[in-house]
N, C-alpha and C positions, 0 to 999 in steps of 0.2 A: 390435440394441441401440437405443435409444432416447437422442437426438442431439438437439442445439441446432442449424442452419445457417443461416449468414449465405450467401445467394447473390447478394443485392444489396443494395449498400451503401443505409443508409436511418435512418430511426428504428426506434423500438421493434420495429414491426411485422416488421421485416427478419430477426426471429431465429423461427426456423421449426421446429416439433418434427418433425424425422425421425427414421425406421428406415431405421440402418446397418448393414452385416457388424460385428460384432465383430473389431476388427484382431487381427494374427499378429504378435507380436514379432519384429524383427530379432535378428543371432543376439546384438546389445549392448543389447536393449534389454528392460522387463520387464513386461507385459502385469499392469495395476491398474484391482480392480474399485473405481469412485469410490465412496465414503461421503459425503463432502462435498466442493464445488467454490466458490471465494471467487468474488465478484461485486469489479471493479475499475473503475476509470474507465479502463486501459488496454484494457478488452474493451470500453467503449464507442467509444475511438479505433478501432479495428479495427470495429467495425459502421457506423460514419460515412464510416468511409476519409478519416480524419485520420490513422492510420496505416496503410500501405501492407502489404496480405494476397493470398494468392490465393483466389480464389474456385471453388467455394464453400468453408466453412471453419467449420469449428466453435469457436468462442471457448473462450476462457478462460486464466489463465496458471496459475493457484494449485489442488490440488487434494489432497486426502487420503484414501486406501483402502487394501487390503489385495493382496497381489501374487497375483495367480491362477497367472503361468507367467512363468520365466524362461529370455531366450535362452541358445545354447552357450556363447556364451563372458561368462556374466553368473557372477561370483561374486562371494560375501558376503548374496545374499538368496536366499530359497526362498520358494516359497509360503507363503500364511499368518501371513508379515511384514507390519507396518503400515508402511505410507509416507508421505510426503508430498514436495511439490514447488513450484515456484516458476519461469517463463518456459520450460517447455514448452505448446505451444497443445493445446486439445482434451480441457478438462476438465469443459466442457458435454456430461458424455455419463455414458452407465453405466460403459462402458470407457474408457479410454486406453492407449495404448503410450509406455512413457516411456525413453529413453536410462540404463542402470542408473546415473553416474556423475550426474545430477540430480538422484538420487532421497537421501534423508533417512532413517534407520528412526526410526518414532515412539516415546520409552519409555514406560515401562507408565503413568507419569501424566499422560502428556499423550493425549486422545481423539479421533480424527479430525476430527471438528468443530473443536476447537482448533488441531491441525496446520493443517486448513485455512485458520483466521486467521491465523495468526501465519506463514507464510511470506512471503509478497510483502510484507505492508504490514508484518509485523514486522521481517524481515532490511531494507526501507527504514526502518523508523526508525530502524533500527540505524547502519547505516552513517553515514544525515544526523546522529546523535549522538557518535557518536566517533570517525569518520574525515573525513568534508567537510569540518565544523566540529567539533572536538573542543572539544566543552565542558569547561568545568570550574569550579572551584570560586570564586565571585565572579564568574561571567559572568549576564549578564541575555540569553535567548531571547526572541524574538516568534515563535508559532509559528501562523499560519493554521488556520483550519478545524479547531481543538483537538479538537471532538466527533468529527470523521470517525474513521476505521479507521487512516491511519498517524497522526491529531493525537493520539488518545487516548495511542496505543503512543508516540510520540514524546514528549508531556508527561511520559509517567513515567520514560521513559530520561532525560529533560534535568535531573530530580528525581535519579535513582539517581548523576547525576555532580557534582551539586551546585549545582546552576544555578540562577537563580531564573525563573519561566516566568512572563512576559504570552501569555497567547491570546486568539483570538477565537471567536467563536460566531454563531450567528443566532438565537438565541430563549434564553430564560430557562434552558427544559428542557435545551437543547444548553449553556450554559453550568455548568447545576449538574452534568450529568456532565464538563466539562470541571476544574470543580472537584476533584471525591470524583477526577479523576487525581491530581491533584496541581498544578493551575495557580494559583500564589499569587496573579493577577489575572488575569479573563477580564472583555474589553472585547466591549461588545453593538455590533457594527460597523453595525446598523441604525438605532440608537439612538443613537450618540454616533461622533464623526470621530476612529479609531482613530488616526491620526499624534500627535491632541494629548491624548490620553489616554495614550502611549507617552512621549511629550514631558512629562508631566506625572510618572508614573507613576517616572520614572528624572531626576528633577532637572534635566530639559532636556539632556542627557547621550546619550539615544539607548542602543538595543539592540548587544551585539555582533554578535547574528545574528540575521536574519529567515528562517524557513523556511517557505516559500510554494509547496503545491500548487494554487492558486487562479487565478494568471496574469494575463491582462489586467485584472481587475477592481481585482486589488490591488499590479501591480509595481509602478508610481512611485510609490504612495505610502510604500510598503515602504522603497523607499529611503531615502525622507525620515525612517524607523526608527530607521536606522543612527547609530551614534556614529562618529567617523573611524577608516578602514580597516579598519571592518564590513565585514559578509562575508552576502551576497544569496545566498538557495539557494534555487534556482527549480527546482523536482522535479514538476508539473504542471501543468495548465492548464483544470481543470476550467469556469474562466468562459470560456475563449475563449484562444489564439494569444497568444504578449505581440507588440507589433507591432512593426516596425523601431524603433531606437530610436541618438542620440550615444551612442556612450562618451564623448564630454566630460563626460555628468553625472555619470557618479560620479569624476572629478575635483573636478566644481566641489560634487559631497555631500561629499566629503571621503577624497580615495582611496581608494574603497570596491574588495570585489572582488566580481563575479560570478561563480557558478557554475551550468552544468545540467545534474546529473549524472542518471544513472540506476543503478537497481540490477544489472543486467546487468553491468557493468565490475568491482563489489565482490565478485561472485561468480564471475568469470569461472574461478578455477580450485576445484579441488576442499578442498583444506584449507581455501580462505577460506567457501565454502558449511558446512561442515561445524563451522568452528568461530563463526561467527555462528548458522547453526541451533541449534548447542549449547549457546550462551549462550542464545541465547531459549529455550527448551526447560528448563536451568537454573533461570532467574527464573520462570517457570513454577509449576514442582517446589516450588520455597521461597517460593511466596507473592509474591515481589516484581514479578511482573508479572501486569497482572487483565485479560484478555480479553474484550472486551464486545460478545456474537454479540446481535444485535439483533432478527436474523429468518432463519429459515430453509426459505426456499421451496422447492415442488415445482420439480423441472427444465421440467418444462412451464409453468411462470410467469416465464420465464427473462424475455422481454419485460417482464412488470410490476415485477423486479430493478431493470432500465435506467431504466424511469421514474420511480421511488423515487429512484433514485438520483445520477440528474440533475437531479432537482426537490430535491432536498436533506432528503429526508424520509426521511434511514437517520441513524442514531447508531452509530458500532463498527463493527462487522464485518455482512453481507449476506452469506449461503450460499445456494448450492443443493444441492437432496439429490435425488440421479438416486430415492431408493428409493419 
C-alpha cells in the first residue's frame, strides 16, 4: 500500500511516500480502507518532533473509509461499514488498522470526506464549547484563528449556544468566511491591535472566554481579552510554545483561569466518543452545522498539505485522498 513516512524529523520534506505491507488486524482491531485522511497541526508536531513519536511513522490522527476485515473478537461492524476516527496514528496511508472501540459508523448523510472533517477539529470544537467553557446564552467568546478547521466548527457551536462571537482572521477572505459562520465581529488582527478592538467591541468589559489555538503569538495579549475570572483556553500552538510565564498575571488580570486541554481526555471513554460524534453527525443531517473542505489533495502531496498549512494558506478543513 502506498504510505506517508516521517523517518526523520524535519520540515515538509521529511514526509516520504512509501510502499508498506498492508497491516493484519489484531484480533480488536479492524482493518480500513482510507477514503479521506484530515491534515492537522497535530501531524505537524509529530513531523518537527515537538511531539514526541517513534520513528519511522506514518502520520495522521483523523481519517474516514470503509472497513475491509474485522478482528475475532470485533463485534458491531462487518465489512462494507463506513467509519471514521479520530487519535489513532496512521491515516496517511491507503490502509489503517484501527482498535474497533475508536472507531464511529458514518450514517448514510454524512460522506467520508465529511466524516473525515469533522472528527478531530469537530469533536475539539465540541468539547472547548460546552464542556471547558460552556457557553451560554449572554456570554461574549473571542475565538482565534475563526477561518481555520476548529475556528470555523467552533464559531458555529458558540452561535448554536447562544453566545455572541468576536474572532479573528488574517485577511479579508478569511474573515468574510469567518463571517457567513456566524461571527457577529471578526477583528483583521493584521490590520488593527485585537486587545482594543475586544476592549472596544464589549464596552471595555472584556470577553468571558478566549479560545486560542495560536499560542505564543497571541497568549498575553489574550489575556488582556478577558473580563474578571475569564477563562483562557489555550488548545494549540500553531505560532510557537507559549513560554514560561507568573501566574501572578492572571491575578493581577483579574482572577482569571487558565486551561490546556486536549481532546484525548473528552473522549477517553467510549459513550463520550460516541455521543459527541453523534451530536456532530446530528447538526450535520439537519443543516446546522456547514463543513468547509477546502482542498483535497493527493496522498502524495502530503508534504505541500504541511506547507499550506503552516503558511496559513488553508481555510476549513485540508484532506488527503490515498485514491
Amino acid at each position: 500500500m502506498k504510505a506517508i513516512q516521517i523517518k526523520a524529523h524535519g520540515g515538509p520534506e521529511a514526509l516520504v511516500l512509501a510502499e508498506l505491507a498492508v497491516p493484519e488486524p489484531a484480533p480488536n482491531q479492524v482493518l480500513v480502507r482510507i477514503e479521506a485522511a484530515g491534515v492537522n497541526f497535530i501531524d505537524v508536531y509529530h513531523r518537527t518532533g515537538l511531539y514526541t513519536v517513534n520513528l519511522p511513522y506514518v502520520p495522521g490522527q483523523e481519517a474516514a473509509g470503509t472497513v475491509e476485515t474485522v478482528g475475532e473478537e470485533v463485534t458491531g461492524l462487518a465489512a462494507g461499514d463506513r467509519v471514521a476516527w479520530a487519535g489513532v496514528a496512521g491515516a496517511y496511508a491507503e490502509y489503517a488498522c484501527v482498535p474497533a472501540e475508536k472507531l464511529v459508523k458514518l450514517p448514510e448523510h454524512v460522506d467520508c470526506e465529511q466524516g473525515a472533517a469533522a472528527m478531530l477539529q469537530g469533536m475539539t470544537a465540541h468539547y472547548l464549547a460546552h464542556d471547558t467553557y460552556p457557553l451560554k446564552r449572554g456570554d461574549t467568546a473571542l475565538v482565534h484563528a475563526a477561518a481555520g478547521g476548529v475556528g470555523l466548527l467552533l464559531v458555529q457551536m458558540a452561535r448554536l449556544r447562544g453566545a455572541r462571537v468576536l474572532a479573528t482572521a488574517g485577511s479579508a477572505r478569511k474573515a468574510e468566511l469567518a463571517r457567513k459562520a456566524g461571527a457577529d465581529e471578526v477583528i483583521l488582527y493584521n490590520e488593527k491591535d485585537f486587545v482594543a478592538e475586544v476592549k472596544r467591541l464589549t464596552g471595555g468589559k472584556g470577553v468571558q472566554v478566549v479560545y486560542d489555538s495560536v499560542g505564543q503569538a497571541t497568549f498575553l495579549k489574550s489575556l488582556d481579552c478577558l473580563a474578571p475570572r475569564g477563562m483562557m483556553v489555550t488548545f494549540g500552538q500553531s505560532s510557537g510554545k507559549i513560554p514560561p510565564f507568573d501566574t501572578g498575571l492572571l491575578a493581577a488580570r483579574g482572577s482569571l483561569f487558565l486551561t490546556r486541554p486536549t481532546l484525548w481526555h473528552y473522549i477517553a471513554d467510549r459513550p463520550s466518543l460516541l455521543a459527541r460524534a453523534g451530536e456532530l453527525f446530528d447538526w450535520i443531517g439537519a443543516g446546522k452545522l456547514f463543513l468547509y473542505i477546502s482542498q483535497v489533495l493527493p496522498l502524495e502531496q502530503a508534504a505541500e498539505a504541511h506547507r499550506l498549512l503552516e503558511g496559513r494558506q488553508t481555510m476549513g478543513k485540508l484532506l488527503l485522498s490515498p485514491a
